[in-house]
C-alpha positions as CSV (number, residue, x, y, z in Angstrom):
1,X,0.0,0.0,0.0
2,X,1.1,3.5,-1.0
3,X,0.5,6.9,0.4
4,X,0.1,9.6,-2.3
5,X,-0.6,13.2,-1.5
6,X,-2.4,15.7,-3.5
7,X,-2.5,19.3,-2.8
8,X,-5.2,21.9,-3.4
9,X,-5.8,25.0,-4.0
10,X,-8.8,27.4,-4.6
11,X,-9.1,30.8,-6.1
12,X,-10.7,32.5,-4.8
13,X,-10.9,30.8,-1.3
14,X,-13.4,27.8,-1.6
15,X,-14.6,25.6,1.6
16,X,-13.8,21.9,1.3
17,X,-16.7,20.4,-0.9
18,X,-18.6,17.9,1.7
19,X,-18.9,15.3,-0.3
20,X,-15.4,14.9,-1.6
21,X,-14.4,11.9,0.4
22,X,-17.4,9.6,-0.9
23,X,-16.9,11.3,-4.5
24,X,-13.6,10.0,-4.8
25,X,-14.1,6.9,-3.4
26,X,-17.4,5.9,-6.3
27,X,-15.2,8.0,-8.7
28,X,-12.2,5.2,-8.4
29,X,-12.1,2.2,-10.8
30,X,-10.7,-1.1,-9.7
31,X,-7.3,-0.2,-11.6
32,X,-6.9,2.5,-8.8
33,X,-7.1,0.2,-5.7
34,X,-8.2,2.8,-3.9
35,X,-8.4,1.6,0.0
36,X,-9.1,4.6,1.8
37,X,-9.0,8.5,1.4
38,X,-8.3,11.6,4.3
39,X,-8.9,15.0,3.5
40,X,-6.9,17.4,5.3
41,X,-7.8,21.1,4.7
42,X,-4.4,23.0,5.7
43,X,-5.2,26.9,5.3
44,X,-7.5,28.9,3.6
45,X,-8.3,27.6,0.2
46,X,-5.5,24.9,0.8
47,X,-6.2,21.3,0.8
48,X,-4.1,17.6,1.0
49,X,-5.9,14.8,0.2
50,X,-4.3,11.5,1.6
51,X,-4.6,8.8,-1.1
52,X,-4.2,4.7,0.2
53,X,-3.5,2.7,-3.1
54,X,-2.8,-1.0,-2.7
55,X,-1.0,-1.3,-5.4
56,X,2.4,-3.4,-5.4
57,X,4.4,-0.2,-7.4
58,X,4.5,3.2,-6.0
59,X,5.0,4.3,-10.0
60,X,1.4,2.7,-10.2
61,X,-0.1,4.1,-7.3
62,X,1.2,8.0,-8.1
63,X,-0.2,7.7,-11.3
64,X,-3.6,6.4,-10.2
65,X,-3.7,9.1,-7.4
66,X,-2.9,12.0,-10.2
67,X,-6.1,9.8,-12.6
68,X,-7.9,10.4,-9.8
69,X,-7.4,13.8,-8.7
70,X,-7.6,15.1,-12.4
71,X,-11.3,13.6,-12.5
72,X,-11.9,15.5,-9.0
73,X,-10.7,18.3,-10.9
74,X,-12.2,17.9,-14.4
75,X,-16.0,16.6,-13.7
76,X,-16.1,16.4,-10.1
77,X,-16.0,18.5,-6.3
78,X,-12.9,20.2,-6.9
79,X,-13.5,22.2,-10.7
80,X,-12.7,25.4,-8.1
81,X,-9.3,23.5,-7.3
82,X,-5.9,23.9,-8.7
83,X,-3.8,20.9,-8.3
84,X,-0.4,21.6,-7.3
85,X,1.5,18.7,-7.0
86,X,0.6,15.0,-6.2
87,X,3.3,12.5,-5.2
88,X,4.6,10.1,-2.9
89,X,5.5,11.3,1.0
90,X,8.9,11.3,1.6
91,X,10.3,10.5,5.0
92,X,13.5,12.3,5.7
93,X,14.9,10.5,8.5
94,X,15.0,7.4,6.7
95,X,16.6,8.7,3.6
96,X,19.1,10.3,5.6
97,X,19.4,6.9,7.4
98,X,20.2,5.5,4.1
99,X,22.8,7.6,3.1
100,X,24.6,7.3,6.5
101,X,28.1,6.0,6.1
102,X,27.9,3.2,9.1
103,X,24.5,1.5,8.8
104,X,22.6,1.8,11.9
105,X,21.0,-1.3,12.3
106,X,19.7,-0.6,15.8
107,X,19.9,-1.9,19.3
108,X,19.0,-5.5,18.3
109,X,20.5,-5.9,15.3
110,X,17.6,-6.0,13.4
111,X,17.1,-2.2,12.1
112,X,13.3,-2.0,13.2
113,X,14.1,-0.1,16.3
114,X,15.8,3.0,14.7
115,X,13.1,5.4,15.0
116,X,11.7,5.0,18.1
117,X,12.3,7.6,20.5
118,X,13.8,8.2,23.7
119,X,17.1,6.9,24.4
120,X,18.4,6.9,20.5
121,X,16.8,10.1,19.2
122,X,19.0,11.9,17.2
123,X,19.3,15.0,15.5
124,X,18.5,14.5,11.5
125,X,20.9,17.1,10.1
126,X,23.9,15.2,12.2
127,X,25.6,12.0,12.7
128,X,23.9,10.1,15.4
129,X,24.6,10.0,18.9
130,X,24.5,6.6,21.1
């Protein structure tokens, strides 16, 4: 499953249409494996919509979140919308984790502890400190 964000925004200033969660949801064919949708307004005529695609290739699931978003846009809730971007979250502490010169593989060797917090929190824009 694959987390895609879309971003909004409306000129002039429009209030998140009610309906949009449920529009996109019927408006998604089977290709899109669409699971689930959040809409997040974030500011005045600003919106992020949270996209779930189960789909095995995040290549797949950006381009059925941007199918999507342009039917949201062309015949649907959001024809007051501008679509400024629609990708893929990154997660910076990981990436930076991956271009670390020693591999931190965590406290029991296994990696999956490495972003908890407490004892090993570290500063992302620095080595870490055990």
């Amino acid at each position: 499953m694959h987390l895609i964000h879309a971003h909004w925004r409306a000129l002039p200033e429009q209030q998140t249409p009610d309906s949009l969660k449920v529009w996109l949801k019927a408006s998604a064919v089977p290709a899109d494996a669409l699971e689930h949708v959040s809409v997040h307004p974030t500011g005045p005529g600003r919106l992020t919509l949270g996209l779930f695609h189960a789909l095995p290739r995040l290549r797949d699931a950006e381009r059925a979140a941007l199918r999507l978003s342009r039917r949201a846009c062309d015949d649907g809730p959001l024809r007051a919308y501008t679509l400024l971007s629609c990708g893929s979250v990154m997660v910076p502490c990981y990436h930076n984790l991956l271009l670390a010169e020693t591999p931190d593989t965590g406290e029991d060797g296994t990696g999956q502890d490495r972003f908890r917090p407490g004892a090993n929190a570290w500063d992302p824009s620095g080595p870490r400190q055990d």
